[in-house]
C-alpha positions in Angstrom: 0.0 0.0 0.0 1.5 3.3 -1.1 2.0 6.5 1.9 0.1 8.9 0.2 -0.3 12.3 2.3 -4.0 13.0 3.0 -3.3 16.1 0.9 -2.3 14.3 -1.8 -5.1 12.1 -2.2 -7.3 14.4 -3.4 -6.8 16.1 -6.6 -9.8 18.3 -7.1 -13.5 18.4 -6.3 -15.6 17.8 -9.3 -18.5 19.9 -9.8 -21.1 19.5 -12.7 -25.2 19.8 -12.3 -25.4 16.3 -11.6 -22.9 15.8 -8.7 -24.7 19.3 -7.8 -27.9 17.3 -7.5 -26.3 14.2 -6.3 -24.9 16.9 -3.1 -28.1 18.0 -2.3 -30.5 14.8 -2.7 -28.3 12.1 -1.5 -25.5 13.6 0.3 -22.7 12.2 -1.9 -19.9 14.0 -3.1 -17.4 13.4 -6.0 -13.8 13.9 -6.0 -11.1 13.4 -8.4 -8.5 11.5 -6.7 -4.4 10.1 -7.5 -4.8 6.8 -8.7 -2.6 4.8 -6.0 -5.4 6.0 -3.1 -7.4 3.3 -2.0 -10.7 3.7 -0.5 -9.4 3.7 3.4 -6.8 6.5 2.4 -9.6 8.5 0.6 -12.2 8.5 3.3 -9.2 8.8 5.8 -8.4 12.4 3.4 -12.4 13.5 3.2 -12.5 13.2 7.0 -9.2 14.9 7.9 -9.9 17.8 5.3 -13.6 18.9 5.4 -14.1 17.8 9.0 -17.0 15.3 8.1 -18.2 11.8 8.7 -17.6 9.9 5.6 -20.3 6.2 5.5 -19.1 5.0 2.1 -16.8 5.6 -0.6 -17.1 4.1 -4.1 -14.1 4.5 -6.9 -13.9 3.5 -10.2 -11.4 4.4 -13.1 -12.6 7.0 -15.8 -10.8 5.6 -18.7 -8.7 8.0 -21.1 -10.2 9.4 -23.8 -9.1 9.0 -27.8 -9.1 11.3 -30.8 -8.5 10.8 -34.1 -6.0 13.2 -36.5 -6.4 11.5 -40.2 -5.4 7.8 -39.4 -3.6 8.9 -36.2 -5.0 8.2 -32.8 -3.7 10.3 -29.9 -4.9 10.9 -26.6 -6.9 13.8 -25.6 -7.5 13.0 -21.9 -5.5 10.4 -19.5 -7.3 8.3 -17.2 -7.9 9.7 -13.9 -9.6 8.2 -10.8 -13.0 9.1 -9.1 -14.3 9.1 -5.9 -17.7 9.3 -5.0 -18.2 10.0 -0.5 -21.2 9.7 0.9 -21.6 11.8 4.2 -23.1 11.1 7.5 -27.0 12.4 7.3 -26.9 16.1 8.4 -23.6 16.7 7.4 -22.3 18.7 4.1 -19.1 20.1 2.5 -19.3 23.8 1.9 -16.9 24.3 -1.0 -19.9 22.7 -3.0 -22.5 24.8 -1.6 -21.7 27.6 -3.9 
């Protein structure tokens, strides 16, 4: 298991309408996080930064995405990790309050 820093677990926040909704309906929050974190390190982060309960934290692997140039295939995105952190009922992270 790698030693991540809690800082360096999380990458960003990711904010569209639907984790928006997903925020305020379910209490679930969506981060992008380094790829070596597992589950324990991320809620271990989400608690440490935000000062929150975390209940459950599902990951999965967004995979890269391809373009094409003529015959050429290159890659326009790399793959990145996601973390999606449901909170304790009551509880909410402000930076996605906005």
């Amino acid at each position: 298991m790698p030693d991540i820093h809690p800082y360096d677990v999380i990458v960003r926040p990711v904010v569209t309408e639907k984790t928006s909704a997903m925020a305020d309906e379910h209490g679930q929050y969506t981060f992008e996080v380094d790829m070596r974190a597992n589950k324990i390190q991320i809620k271990q982060a989400v608690e440490l930064i935000f000062d929150v309960n975390v209940e459950k934290v599902a990951t999965m692997i967004v995979p890269a995405k391809f373009g094409l140039r003529g015959r050429r295939r290159y890659q326009r995105k790399k793959a990145w990790k996601k973390a999606i952190v449901r909170l304790a009922p009551g509880q909410s992270i402000d930076l996605f309050n906005l």
